[in-house]
MARSE-221624 format. One line per 2 residues: number of its first residue (from 1); their letters; for each residue x, y, z of N, C-alpha, C. Coordinates in pm, 1 decimal. Atoms other than C-alpha are relative to their C-alpha. Example, Ala and Ser with C-alpha at 12.3 -4.5 7.8 and 13.67 -1.06 7.14 Angstrom:
1> AS> 89.0:-119.0:0.0:1230.0:-450.0:780.0:90.0:120.0:0.0  -82.0:-119.0:-6.0:1367.0:-106.0:714.0:-77.0:109.0:73.0
! end
This chain:
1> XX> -103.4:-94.3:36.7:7665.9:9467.7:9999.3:17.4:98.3:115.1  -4.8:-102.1:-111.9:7824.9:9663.5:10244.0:109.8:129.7:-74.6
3> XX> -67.1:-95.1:28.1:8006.8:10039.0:10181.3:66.0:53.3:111.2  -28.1:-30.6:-142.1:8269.8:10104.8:10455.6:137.4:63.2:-37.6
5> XX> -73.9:-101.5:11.2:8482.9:10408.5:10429.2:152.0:-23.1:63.5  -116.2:-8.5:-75.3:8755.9:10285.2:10667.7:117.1:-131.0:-60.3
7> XX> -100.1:127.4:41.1:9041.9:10009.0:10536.2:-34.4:-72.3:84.0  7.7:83.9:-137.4:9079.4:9909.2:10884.7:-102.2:-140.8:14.7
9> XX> 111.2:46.2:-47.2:8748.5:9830.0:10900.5:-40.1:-118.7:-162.6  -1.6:106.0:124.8:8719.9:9639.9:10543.6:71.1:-133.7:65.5
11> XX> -143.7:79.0:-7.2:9043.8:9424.7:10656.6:-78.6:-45.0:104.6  65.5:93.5:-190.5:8832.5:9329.8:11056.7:-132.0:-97.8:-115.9
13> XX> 153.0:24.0:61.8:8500.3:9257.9:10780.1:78.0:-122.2:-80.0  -29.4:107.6:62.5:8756.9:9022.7:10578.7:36.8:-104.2:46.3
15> XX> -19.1:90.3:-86.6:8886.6:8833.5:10814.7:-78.9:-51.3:88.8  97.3:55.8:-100.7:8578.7:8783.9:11020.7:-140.5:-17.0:-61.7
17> XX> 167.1:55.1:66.1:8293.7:8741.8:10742.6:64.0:-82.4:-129.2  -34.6:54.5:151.8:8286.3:8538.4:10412.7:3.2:147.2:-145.3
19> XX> -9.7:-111.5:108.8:8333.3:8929.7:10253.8:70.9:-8.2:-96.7  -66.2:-3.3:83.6:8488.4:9023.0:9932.6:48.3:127.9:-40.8
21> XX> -35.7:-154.3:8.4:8643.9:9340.6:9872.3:106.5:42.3:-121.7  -100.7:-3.7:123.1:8849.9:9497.6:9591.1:74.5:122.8:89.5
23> XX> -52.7:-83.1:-67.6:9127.7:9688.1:9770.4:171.5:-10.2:-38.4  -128.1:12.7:85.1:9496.3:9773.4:9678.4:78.4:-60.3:56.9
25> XX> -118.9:115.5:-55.6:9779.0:9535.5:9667.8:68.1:37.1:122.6  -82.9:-47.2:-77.5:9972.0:9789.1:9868.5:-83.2:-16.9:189.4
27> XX> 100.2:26.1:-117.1:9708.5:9722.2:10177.6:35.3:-152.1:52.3  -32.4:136.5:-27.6:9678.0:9381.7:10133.6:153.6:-76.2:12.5
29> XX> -119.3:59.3:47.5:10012.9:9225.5:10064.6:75.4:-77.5:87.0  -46.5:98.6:-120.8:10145.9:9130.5:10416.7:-156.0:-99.7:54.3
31> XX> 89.7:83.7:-48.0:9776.1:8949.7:10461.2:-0.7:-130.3:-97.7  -39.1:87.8:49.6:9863.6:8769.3:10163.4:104.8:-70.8:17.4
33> XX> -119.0:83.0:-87.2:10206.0:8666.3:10246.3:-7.0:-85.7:118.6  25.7:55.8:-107.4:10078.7:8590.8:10561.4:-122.8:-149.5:-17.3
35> XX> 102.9:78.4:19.5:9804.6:8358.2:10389.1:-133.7:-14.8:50.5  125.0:-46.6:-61.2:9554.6:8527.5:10564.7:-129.9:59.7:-100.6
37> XX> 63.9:-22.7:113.2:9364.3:8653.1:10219.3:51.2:-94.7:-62.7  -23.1:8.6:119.5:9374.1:8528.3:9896.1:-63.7:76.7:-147.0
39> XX> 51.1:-65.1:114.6:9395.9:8693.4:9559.3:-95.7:-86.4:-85.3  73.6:74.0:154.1:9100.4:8635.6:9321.5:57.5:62.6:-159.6
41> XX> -83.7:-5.7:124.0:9194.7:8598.7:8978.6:-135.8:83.8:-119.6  86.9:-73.6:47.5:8940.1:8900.0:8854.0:143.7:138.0:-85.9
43> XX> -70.2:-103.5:73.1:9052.4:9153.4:8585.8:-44.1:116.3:-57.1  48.9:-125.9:-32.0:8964.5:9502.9:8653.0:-43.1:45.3:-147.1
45> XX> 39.8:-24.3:108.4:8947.1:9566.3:8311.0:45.3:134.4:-58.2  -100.1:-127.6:57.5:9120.2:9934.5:8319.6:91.3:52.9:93.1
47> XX> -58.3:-110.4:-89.2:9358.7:10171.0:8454.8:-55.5:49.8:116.6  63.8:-115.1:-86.6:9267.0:10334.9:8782.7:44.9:129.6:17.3
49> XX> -15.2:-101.5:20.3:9275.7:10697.4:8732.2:78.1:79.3:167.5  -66.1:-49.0:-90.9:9536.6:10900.3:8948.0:-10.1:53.9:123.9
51> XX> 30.2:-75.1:-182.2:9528.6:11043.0:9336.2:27.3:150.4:-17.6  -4.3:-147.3:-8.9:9433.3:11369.5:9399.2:72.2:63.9:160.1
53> XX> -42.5:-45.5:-89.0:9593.9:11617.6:9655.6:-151.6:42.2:109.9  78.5:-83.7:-24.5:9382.5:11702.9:9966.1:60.0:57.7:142.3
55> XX> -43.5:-37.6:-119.8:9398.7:11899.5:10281.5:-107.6:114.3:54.6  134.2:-72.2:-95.6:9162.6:12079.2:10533.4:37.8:150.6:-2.2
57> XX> 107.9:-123.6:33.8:8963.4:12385.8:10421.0:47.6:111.0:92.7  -73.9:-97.8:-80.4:9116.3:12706.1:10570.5:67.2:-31.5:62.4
59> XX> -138.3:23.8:-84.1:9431.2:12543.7:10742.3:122.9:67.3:-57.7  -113.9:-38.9:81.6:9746.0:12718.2:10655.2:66.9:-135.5:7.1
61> XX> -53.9:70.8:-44.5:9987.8:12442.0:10566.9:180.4:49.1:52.5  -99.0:-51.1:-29.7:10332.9:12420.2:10721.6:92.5:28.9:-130.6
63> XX> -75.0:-42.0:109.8:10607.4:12546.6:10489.1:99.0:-160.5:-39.6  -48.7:148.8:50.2:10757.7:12166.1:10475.5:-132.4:-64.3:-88.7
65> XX> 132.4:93.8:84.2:10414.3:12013.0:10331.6:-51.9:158.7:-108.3  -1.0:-33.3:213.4:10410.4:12268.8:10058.0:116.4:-2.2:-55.4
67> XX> -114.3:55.2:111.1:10740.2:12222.0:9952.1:-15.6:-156.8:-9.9  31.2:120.4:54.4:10632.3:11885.9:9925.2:-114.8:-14.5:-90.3
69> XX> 124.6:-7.2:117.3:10317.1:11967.6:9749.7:3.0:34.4:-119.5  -28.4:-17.6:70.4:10502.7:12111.4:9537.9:124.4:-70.4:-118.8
71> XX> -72.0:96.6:40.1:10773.7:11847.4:9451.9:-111.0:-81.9:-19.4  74.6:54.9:72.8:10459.9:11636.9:9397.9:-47.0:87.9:-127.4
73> XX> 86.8:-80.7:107.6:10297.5:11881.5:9151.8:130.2:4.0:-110.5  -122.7:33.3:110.7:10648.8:11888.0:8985.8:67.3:-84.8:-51.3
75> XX> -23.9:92.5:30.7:10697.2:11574.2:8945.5:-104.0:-86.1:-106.7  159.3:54.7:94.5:10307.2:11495.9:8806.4:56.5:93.3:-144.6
77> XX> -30.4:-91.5:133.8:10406.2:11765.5:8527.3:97.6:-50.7:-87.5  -122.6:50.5:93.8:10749.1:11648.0:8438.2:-77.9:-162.2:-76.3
79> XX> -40.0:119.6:59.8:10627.3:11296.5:8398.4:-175.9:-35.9:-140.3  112.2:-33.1:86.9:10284.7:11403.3:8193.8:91.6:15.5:-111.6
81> XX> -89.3:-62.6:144.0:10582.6:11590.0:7938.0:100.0:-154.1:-73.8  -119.6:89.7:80.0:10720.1:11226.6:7872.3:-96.7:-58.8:-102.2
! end
């Protein structure tokens, strides 16, 4: 078992070992098309719980990436109220 923080580095480990990895469609998808992976036919069994916001510890951000932080945050709310 290996634990490797980087995609990149998952994706060099899949293509160059007999590894197995659980990683999102949105990653994979041109390696499948390409027939370079294949999907196993495993079934996660639940939901994966939502993405959190982050951003580095005393940085101010610019005034474009909080009005976007904030069109995310207003958008998570509205669609919680449905």
């Amino acid at each position: 078992m290996v634990e490797c923080a980087s995609i990149f580095a998952t994706l060099q480990l899949l293509q160059n070992s007999d590894a197995v990895a659980m990683l999102p469609e949105s990653v994979v998808r041109d390696y499948l098309r390409a027939q370079l992976f294949v999907e196993l036919p495993v079934e996660i069994g639940k939901r994966l719980s939502g993405f959190g916001l982050l951003r580095r510890k005393f940085e101010t951000l610019s005034e474009p990436a909080e009005y976007f932080i904030a069109l995310l945050r207003k958008c998570k709310y509205s669609a919680a109220a449905r």
